[in-house]
Backbone as JSON, one array per atom type, in Angstrom:
{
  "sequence": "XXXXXXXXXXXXXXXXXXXXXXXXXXXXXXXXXXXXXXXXXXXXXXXXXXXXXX",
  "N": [[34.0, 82.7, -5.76], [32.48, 80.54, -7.87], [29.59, 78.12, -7.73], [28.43, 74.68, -8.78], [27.73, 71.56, -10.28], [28.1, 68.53, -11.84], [26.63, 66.56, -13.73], [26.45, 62.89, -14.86], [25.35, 60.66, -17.03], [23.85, 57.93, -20.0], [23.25, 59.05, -21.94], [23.92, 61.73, -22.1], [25.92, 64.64, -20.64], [25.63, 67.04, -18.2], [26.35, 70.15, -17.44], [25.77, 72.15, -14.21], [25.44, 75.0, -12.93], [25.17, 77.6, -10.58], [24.86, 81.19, -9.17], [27.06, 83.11, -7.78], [27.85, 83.26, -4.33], [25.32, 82.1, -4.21], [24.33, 79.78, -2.02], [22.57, 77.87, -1.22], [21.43, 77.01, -3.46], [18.8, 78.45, -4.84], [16.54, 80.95, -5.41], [16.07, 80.7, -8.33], [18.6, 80.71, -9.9], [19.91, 78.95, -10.8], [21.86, 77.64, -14.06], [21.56, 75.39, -16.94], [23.85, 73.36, -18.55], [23.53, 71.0, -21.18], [24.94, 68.46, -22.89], [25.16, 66.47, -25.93], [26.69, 63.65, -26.55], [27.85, 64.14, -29.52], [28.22, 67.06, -29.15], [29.82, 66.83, -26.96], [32.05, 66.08, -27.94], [32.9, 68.05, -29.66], [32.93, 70.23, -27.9], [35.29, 69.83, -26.1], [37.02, 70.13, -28.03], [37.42, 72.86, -28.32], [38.29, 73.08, -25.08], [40.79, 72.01, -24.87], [42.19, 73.58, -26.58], [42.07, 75.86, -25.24], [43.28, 75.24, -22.97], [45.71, 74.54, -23.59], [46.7, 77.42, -24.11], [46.06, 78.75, -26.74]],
  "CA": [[33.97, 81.31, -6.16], [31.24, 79.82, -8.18], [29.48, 76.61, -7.52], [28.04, 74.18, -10.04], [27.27, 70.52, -10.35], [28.55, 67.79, -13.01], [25.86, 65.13, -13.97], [26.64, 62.1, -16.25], [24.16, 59.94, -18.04], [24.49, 57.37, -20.77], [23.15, 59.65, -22.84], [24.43, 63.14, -21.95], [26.29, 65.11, -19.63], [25.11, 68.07, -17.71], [26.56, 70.82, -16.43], [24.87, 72.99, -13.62], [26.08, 75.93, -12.45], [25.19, 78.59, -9.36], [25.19, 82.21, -8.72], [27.76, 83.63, -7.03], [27.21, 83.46, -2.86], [23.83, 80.99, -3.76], [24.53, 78.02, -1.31], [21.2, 77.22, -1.24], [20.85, 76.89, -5.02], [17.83, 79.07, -4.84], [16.35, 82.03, -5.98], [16.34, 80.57, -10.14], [19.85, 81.27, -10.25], [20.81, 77.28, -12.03], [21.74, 77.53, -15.5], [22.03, 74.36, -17.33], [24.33, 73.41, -19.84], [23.81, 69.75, -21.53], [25.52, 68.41, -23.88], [25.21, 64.9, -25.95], [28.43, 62.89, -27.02], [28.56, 64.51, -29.98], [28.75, 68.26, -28.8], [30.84, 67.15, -26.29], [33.53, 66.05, -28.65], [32.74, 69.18, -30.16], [33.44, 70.92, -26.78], [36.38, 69.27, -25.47], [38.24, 70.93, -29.08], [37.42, 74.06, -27.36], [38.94, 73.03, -23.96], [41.93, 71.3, -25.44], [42.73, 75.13, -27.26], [41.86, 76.62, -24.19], [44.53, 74.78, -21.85], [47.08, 74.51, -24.63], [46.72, 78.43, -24.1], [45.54, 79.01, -28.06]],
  "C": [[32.57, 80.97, -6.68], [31.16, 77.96, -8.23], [28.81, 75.72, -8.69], [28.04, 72.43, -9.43], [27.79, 69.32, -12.02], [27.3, 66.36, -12.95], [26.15, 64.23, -15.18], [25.31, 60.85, -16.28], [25.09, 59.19, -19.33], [24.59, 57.99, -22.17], [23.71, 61.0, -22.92], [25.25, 63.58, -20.7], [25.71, 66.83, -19.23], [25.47, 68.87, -16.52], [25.91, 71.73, -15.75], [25.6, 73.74, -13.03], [25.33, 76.99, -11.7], [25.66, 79.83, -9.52], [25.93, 82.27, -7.83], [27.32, 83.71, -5.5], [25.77, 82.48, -3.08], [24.19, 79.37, -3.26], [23.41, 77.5, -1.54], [20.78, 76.5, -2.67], [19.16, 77.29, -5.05], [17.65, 80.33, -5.56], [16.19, 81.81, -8.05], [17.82, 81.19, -10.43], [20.82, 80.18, -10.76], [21.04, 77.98, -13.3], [22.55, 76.2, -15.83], [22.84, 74.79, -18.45], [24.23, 71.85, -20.75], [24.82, 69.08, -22.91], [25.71, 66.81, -23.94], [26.93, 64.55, -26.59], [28.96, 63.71, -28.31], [29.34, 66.11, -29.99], [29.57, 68.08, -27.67], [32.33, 66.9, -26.4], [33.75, 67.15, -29.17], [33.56, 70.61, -28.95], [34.47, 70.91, -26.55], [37.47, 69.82, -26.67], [38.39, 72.37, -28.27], [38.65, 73.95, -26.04], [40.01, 72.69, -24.44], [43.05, 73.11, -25.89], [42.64, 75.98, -26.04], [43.6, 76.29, -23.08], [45.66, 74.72, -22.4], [47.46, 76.3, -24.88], [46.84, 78.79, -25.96], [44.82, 79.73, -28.06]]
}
C-alpha cells in the first residue's frame, strides 16, 4: 500500500505521495506532484480514459 497526501489551494492542487512502508514520511522519500487548474483539466482527460478503461 502506498501512502500520499491531497492538498487543495485556490490556486493549485497538490499531490504528495510516500514510499512504500514510510509511515513516518521520512528519509526524502515525498514526491510532489502540483498541478494548476489548467493542467488539471488537462489531467482529469487522462483519468477519465483511464477509468473508462481506454
Amino acid at each position: 500500500m502506498y501512502w500520499g497526501d491531497v492538498i487543495i489551494e485556490n490556486d493549485y492542487l497538490q499531490l504528495r505521495t510516500y514510499a512504500k512502508g514510510d509511515f513516518e514520511r521520512g528519509g526524502g522519500s515525498k514526491q510532489n506532484i502540483q498541478f494548476d487548474k489548467k493542467t488539471a483539466i488537462e489531467f482529469r482527460a487522462y483519468l477519465d480514459e483511464f477509468i473508462k478503461g481506454k
